[in-house]
C-alpha angles and dihedrals in degrees: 000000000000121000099250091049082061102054102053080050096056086036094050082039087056109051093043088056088042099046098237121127123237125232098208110208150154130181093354087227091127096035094119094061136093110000126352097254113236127245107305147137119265130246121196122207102188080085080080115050146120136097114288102183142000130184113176098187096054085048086238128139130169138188157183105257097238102062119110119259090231093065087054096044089048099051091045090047089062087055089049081245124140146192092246092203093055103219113223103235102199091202149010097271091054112147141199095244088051090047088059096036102056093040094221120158128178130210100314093060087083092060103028107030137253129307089256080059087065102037106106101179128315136197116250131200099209128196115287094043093268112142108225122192119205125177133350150267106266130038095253092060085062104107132120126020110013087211078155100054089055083054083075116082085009093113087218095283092128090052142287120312104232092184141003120195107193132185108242126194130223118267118256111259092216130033127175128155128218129206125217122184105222148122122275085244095058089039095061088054093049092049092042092052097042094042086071093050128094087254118136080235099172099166144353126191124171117197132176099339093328138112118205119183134189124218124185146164130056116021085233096051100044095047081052097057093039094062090046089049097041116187132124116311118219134222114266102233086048084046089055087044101048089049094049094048092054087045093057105031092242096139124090089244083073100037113077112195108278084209095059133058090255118128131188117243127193102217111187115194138147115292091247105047115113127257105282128246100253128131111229133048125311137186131190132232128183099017102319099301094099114068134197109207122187095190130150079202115130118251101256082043093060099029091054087053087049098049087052093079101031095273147117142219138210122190099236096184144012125045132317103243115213108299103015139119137212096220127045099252104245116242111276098260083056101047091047091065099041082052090055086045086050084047106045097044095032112024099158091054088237094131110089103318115210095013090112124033126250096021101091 
């Protein structure tokens, strides 16, 4: 066992004798979403970190949680591999343990899957300073209890994730966008019809009376689809950048006014579900089922419009007003069992107390 796995161990072992919570954290690019953490001490997780294992064959990488998501990216990105769910960094100390934490997939989620979908087993430090090991390295390992796939989401509050191994996927060979002007309304058609077609369809975002739709695979394959779809191509440098952009939240779609009580909602509802009755600005991710809402709307207000049509909504960025939540609380079947998973990893309530709502 390496020096910095026992540490955190020591450090996790400490504060559960002593009776202090724990703020796990890594890079603290991702510190502004889900619940403000109460008082606690820091851990920092950058102390373990490094690339364990790597087969590029069995399109299989681990490692340690700390490690930042740009050294994996970077090492994938020499064998023409890739994270298919792209996850968004929000800053440049980003790290892998952050990434599954917090749950968080970019354009490509819609198309690929979520980052729960990639997770092939991980090493948790629970508690109580206990090391647990779920899953496996390869994706034939992966039976029984997916207790890794639950880590992810989980905002660190059942302990602190030690290693992640995660199936990757081989870069396109060829990537173009097309832009379409439309309405959201007849975007969402155009996504939902295309979306059960043999396209290579990777991403789709419609912003402000414009389509924008990601291709990618084989270069036969890709030039095929493009001349089906039309459209206008876009450069490939603007198509990096687009992408990019969306990925990271850098356009003005995703940046309410620091200066106005607006705040920015990720409203997830079926493709096909109308606009919904908000007032603000909206833009829409992964085939119109993820929504970007700039709204200075209170929460139940929001949430109520959400629920309508069999969705649910998270406030992403601005301030929590007096009784909200960050999260939709889950139904109570639901929230029993997150509460036993809450009890069994973390039974002395040390692991980010207050980041997710109703355990603790």
């Amino acid at each position: 066992m390496d020096n910095s796995l026992q540490y955190l161990q020591q450090q996790i072992r400490q504060a559960a004798e002593e009776g202090y919570a724990l703020t796990v954290r890594g890079g603290g690019s991702k510190d502004f979403y889900g619940e403000p953490v109460r008082p606690a001490a820091i851990l920092d997780t950058r102390i373990h970190s490094g690339i364990t294992a790597y087969d590029p064959d069995e399109l299989v990488i681990t490692a340690k949680a700390g490690t930042p998501l740009a050294e994996i990216e970077a090492a994938l990105a020499e064998r023409r591999q890739i994270l298919p769910f792209e996850p968004p960094h929000f800053g440049a100390g980003a790290t892998l343990g952050g990434a599954v934490a917090c749950g968080l997939a970019g354009p490509g989620r819609a198309h690929f899957g979520a980052v729960r979908d990639f997770v092939l087993g991980c090493r948790l430090i629970d508690g109580c300073g206990q090391v647990l090991d779920f899953g496996g390295r390869v994706v034939k390992n992966v039976a029984g209890y997916d207790i890794h796939k639950t880590m992810a989401g989980a905002m660190g509050t059942l302990g602190v994730l030690a290693e992640v191994s995660l199936k990757v996927l081989p870069a396109p060979e060829r990537e173009i966008t097309l832009q379409f002007e439309c309405s959201a309304a007849a975007a969402r058609g155009m996504l939902h019809a295309r979306m059960g077609q043999p396209l290579p369809l990777t991403a789709g975002f419609w912003d402000n009376g414009v389509l924008f739709v990601r291709l990618g695979g084989s270069a036969a394959g890709v030039e095929a689809a493009a001349s089906r779809l039309g459209g206008e191509r876009l450069d490939r440098r603007i198509n990096a950048d687009l992408w990019l952009a969306v990925r990271e939240q850098l356009l003005p779609a995703f940046r309410p006014p620091e200066n106005e009580d607006v705040r920015l909602w990720c409203v997830s509802v079926p493709d096909t579900a109308p606009e919904l009755e908000l007032d603000g600005t909206f833009c829409m991710e992964w085939g119109g089922g993820l929504r970007w809402y700039q709204t200075g709307l209170p929460a139940d207000e929001i949430r109520a419009a959400a629920s309508k049509v069999g969705g649910h909504a998270t406030l992403f960025r601005g301030a929590l007003r007096a009784g909200e939540t960050a999260f939709t609380l889950p139904q109570e079947n639901v929230l029993r069992i997150q509460r036993r998973l809450k009890k069994l990893f973390d039974p002395h309530n040390i692991m980010n107390p207050g980041r997710m709502p109703g355990l603790s």
